[in-house]
C-alpha positions as CSV (number, residue, x, y, z in Angstrom):
1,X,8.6,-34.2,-9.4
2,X,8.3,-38.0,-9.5
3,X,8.2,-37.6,-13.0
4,X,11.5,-35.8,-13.6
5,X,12.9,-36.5,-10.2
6,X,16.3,-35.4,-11.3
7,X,15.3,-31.7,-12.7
8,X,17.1,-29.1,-10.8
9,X,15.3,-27.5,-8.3
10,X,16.9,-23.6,-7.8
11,X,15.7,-22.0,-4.5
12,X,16.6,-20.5,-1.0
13,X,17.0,-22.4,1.9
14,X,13.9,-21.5,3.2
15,X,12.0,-22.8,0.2
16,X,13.6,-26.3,0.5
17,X,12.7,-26.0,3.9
18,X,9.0,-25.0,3.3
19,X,8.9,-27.6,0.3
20,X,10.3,-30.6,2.5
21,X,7.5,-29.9,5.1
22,X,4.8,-30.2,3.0
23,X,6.6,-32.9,0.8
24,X,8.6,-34.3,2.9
25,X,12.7,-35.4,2.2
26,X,12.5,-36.9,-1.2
27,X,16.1,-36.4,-2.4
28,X,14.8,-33.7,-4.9
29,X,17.9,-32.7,-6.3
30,X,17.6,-29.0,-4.8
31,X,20.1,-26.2,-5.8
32,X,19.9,-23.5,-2.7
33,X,21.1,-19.9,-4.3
34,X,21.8,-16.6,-2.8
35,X,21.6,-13.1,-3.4
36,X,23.9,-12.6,-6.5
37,X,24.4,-16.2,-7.7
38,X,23.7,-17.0,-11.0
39,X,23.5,-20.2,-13.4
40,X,24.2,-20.3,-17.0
41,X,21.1,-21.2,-19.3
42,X,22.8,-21.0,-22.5
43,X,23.0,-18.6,-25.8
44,X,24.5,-15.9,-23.8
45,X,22.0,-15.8,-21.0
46,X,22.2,-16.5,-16.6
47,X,20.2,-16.0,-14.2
48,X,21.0,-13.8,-11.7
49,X,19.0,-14.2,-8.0
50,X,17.9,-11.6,-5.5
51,X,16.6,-13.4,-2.3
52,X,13.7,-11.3,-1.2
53,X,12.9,-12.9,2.2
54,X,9.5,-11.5,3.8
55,X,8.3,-10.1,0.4
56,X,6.1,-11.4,1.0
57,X,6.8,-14.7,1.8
58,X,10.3,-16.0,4.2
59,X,11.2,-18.0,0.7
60,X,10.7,-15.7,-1.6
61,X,12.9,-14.9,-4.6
62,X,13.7,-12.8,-7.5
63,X,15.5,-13.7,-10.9
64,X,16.8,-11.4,-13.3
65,X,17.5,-13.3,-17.1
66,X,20.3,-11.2,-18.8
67,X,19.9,-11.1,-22.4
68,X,16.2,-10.5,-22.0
69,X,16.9,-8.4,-19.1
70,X,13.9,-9.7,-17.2
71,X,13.0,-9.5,-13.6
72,X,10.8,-12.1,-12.7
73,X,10.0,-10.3,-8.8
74,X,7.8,-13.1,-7.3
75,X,5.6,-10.8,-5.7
76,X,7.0,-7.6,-5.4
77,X,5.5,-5.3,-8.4
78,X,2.6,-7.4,-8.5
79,X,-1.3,-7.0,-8.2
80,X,-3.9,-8.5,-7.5
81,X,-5.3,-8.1,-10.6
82,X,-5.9,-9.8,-14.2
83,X,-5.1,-7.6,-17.4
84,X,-6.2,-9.6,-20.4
85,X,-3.5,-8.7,-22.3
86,X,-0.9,-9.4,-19.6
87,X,1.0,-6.3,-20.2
88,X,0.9,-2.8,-18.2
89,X,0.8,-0.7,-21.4
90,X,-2.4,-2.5,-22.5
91,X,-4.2,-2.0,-19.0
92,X,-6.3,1.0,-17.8
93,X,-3.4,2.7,-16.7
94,X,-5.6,4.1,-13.7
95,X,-7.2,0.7,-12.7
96,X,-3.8,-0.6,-13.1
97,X,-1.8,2.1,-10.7
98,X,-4.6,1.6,-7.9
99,X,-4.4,-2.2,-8.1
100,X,-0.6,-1.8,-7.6
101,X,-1.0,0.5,-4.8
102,X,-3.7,-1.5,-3.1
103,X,-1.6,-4.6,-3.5
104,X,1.0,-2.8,-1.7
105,X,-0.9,-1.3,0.9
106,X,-2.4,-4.5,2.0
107,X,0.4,-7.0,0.8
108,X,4.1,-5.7,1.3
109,X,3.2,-2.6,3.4
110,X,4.3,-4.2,6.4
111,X,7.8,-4.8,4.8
112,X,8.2,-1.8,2.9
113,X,11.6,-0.9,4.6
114,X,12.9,-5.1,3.3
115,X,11.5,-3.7,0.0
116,X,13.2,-0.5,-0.1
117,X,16.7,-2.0,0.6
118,X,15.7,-4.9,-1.8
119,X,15.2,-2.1,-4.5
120,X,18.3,-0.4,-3.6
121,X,20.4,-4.1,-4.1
122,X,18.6,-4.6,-7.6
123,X,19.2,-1.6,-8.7
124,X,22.7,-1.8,-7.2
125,X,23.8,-4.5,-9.7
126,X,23.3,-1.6,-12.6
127,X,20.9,-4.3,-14.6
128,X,19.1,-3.0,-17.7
129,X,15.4,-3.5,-16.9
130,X,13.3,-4.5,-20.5
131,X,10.2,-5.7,-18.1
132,X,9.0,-6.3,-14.9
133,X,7.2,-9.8,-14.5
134,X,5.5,-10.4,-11.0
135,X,4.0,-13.7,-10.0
136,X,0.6,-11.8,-10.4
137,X,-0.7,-9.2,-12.0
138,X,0.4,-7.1,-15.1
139,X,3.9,-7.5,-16.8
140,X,5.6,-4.1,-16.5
141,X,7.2,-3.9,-20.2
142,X,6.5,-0.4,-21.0
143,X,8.8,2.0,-18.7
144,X,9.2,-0.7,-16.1
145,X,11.2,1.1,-13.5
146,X,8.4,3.8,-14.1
147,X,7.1,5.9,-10.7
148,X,3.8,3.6,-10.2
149,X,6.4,0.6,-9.9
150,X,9.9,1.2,-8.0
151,X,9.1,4.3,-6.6
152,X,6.0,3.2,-4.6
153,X,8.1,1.5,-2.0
154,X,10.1,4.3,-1.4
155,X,7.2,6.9,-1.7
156,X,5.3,5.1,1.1
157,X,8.0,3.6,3.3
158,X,8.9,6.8,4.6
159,X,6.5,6.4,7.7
160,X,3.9,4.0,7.5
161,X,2.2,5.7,4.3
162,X,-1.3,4.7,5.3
163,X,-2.9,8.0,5.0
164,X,-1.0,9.3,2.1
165,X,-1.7,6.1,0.2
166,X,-5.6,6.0,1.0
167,X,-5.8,9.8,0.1
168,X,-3.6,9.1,-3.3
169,X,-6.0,5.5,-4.3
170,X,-9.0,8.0,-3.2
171,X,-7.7,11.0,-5.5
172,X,-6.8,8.8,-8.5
173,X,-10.6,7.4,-8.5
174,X,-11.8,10.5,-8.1
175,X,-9.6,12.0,-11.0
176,X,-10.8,8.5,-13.2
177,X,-14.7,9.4,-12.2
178,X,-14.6,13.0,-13.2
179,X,-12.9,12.3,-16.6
180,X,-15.5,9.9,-17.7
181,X,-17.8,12.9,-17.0
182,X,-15.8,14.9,-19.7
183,X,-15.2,17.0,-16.5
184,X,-11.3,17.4,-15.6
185,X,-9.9,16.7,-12.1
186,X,-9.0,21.1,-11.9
187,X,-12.2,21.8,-12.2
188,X,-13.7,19.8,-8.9
């Protein structure tokens, strides 16, 4: 920033907050946004932001880029995972759908009820979704709003999901072992 000390800086108020502790007040020219503003980046396209408090972080924040129709989700979606060729389509889907659940379990699981009304305020803006781009992780382009992704909140927030999630990882390594065997998960 004291290169381009002028560049817009678009965040909550709790990231200029966290970023003027640990920087200190510089005069950064800092834009604080809310759930549903938006800014204008040219040839048709705005950026539309989702604050997302506690997911995991208290300054933590979603954009959608119309045009693209691309949700960058900080770290909702995400794992902790690297998929050589970034995209979810290209991963071992079953590698990929435990790393997402893990990531859950130990990450947002604690806030899966913010998450769930998070979801419910995304999808509430009745946004196309092309792809799903977390902080970390795999880039959910293929199906993006598929079960593995937006449902998992809901399918484990209903409680604490703790048992249903270890017996789901635990059954979808299972499934993965078998079927390098040749033998099919039925047959165990």
């Amino acid at each position: 920033m004291e290169e381009i000390p002028d560049t817009p800086i678009y965040c909550t108020a709790n990231a200029v907050k966290s970023i003027e502790g640990q920087y200190g007040k510089r005069g950064w020219n800092f834009h604080v946004v809310k759930t549903g503003d938006s800014v204008d980046i040219g040839n048709g396209k705005k950026l539309i932001f989702v604050e997302m408090r506690m997911l995991h972080w208290p300054d933590s924040m979603a954009t959608f880029m119309t045009g693209d129709n691309i949700l960058f989700s900080n770290d909702a979606f995400g794992q902790h995972y690297a998929v050589e060729e970034l995209f979810n389509d290209k991963a071992d889907q079953c590698l990929l759908n435990k790393e997402a659940m893990k990531y859950f379990a130990n990450i947002l699981n604690p806030f899966a009820p913010i998450l769930t009304k998070k979801l419910a305020e995304i999808t509430g803006f009745n946004l196309t979704f092309d792809m799903i781009a977390p902080s970390h992780g795999a880039i959910w382009r293929e199906n993006p709003l598929q079960r593995e992704v937006c449902c998992l909140g809901e399918r484990l927030s209903g409680g604490s999901g703790d048992h249903r999630l270890r017996y789901h990882v635990g059954r979808h390594h299972e499934d993965r072992s078998q079927n390098r065997r040749g033998d099919s998960p039925s047959e165990s």
